[in-house]
C-alpha positions as CSV (number, residue, x, y, z in Angstrom):
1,X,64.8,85.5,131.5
2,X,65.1,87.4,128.0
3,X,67.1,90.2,129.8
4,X,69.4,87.7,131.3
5,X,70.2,86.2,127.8
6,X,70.7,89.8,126.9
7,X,73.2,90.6,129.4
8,X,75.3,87.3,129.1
9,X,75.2,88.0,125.3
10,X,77.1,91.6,126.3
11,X,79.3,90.2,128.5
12,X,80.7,87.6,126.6
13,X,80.9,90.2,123.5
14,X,82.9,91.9,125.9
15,X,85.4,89.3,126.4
16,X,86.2,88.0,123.1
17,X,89.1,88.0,121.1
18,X,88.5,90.4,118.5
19,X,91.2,91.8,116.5
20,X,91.9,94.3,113.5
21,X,92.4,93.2,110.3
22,X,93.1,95.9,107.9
23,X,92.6,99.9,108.5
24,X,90.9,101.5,106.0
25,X,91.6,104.8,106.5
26,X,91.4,106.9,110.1
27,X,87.9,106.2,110.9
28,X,87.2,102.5,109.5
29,X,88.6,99.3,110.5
30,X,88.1,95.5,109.4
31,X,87.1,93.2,112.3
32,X,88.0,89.8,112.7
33,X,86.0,88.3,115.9
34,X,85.1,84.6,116.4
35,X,84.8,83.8,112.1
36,X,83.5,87.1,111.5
37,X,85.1,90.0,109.6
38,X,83.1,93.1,109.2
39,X,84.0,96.6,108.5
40,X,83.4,99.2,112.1
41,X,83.1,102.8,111.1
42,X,83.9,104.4,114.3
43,X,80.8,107.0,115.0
44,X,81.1,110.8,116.3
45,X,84.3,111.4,113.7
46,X,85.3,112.0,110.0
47,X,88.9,111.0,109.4
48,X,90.5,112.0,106.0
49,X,90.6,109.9,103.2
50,X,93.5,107.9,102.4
51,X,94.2,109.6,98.8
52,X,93.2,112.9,100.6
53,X,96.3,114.9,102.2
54,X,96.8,114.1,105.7
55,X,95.0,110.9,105.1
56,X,97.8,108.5,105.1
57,X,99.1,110.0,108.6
58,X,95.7,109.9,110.0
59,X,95.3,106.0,109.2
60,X,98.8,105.2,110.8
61,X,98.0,107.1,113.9
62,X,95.1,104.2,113.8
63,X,97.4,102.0,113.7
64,X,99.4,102.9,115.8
65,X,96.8,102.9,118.7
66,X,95.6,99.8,117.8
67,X,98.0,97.1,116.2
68,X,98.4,94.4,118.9
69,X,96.6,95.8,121.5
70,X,93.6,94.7,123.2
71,X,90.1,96.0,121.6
72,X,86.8,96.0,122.0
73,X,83.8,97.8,120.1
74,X,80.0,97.9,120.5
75,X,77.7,98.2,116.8
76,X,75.5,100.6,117.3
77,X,73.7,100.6,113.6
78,X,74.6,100.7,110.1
79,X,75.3,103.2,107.7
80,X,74.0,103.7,103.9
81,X,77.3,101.8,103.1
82,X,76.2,99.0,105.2
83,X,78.7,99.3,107.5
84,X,78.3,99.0,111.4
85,X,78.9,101.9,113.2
86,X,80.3,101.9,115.8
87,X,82.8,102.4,119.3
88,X,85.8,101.2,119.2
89,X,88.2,100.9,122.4
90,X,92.0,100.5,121.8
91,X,93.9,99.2,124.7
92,X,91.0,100.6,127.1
93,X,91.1,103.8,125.5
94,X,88.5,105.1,123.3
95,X,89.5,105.3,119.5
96,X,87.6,108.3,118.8
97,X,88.3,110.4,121.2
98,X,92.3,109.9,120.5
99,X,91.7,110.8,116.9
100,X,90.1,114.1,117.7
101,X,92.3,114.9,120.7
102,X,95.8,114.8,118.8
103,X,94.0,116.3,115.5
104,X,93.9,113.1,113.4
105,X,90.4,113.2,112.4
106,X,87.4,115.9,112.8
107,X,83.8,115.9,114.8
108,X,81.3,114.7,112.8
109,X,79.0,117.1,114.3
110,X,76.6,116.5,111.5
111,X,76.0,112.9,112.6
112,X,77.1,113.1,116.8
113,X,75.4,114.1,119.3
114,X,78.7,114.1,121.6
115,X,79.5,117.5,122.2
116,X,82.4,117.0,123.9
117,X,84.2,116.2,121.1
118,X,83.6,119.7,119.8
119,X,85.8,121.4,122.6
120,X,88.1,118.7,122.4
121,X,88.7,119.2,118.5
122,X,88.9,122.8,119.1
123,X,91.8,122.6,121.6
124,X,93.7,120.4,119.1
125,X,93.2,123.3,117.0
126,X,94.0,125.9,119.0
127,X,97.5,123.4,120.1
128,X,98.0,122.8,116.4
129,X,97.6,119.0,116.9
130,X,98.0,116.9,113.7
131,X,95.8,118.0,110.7
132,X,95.7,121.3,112.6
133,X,99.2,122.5,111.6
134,X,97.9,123.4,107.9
135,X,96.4,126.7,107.8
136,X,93.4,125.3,106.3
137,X,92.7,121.7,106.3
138,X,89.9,120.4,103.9
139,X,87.0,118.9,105.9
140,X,87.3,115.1,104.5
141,X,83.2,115.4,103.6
142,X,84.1,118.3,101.4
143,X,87.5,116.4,100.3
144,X,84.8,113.8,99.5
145,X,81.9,115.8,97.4
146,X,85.0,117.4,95.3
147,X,86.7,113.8,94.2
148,X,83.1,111.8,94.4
149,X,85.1,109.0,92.3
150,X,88.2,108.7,94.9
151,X,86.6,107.2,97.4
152,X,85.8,103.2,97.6
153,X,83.6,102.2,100.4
């Protein structure tokens, strides 16, 4: 009986009408879904920051997946900001994975375990893909430890 609830509860999470409200930057988003907005910081990637270079193009390529399409996103735990972590699915097509592929955002390999990513962010490089066309991108975590004041979570 619990597992039944548990399963109707995922189904039904699966069909709602959730939408975006704001983009943050690349790699966190403001949910609106049935009364309840919440911030979704999209796990396995590190987008820049907005004031960071690149970081305005990276948050419209977001957008651009995103605005007035059909999502869907599964919390997975928070993070020392509070924020849920999460996947999140643009159109049917997984958010993460299109911000890595066309060089938008990096692999957080410090906090994934999806490896995947890894050769996919290294064939954006090697195609000069987004972010990739500078000769040496900053890494936003370093971007992040050098303006520690920049940043608003």
């Amino acid at each position: 009986m619990r597992f039944l609830g548990v399963l109707l509860l995922f189904i039904s999470h699966g069909a709602q009408a959730a939408s975006i409200a704001y983009f943050y930057d690349g790699d966190t988003v403001r949910i609106e879904d049935y009364g309840q907005t919440f911030k979704l910081r999209i796990t396995d990637i590190d987008a820049p920051e907005r004031n960071q270079s690149y970081g305005l193009k990276s948050r419209r390529a977001l957008m651009k997946l995103c605005s007035n399409t059909t999502i869907s996103y599964q919390v997975i735990g928070l993070d020392k900001y509070q924020r849920k972590l999460g996947k999140l699915q643009c159109n049917q097509q997984d958010a993460g994975l299109y911000m890595v592929q066309s060089g938008h955002a990096w692999f957080a390999e410090h906090y994934s375990t999806d490896h995947a990513l890894l050769l996919t962010q290294q064939q954006a490089q090697q195609a000069k893909l987004g972010l990739w066309k500078a000769e040496k991108p900053t890494p936003p975590w370093v971007w992040r430890k050098n303006h520690p004041h920049a940043t608003a979570k």
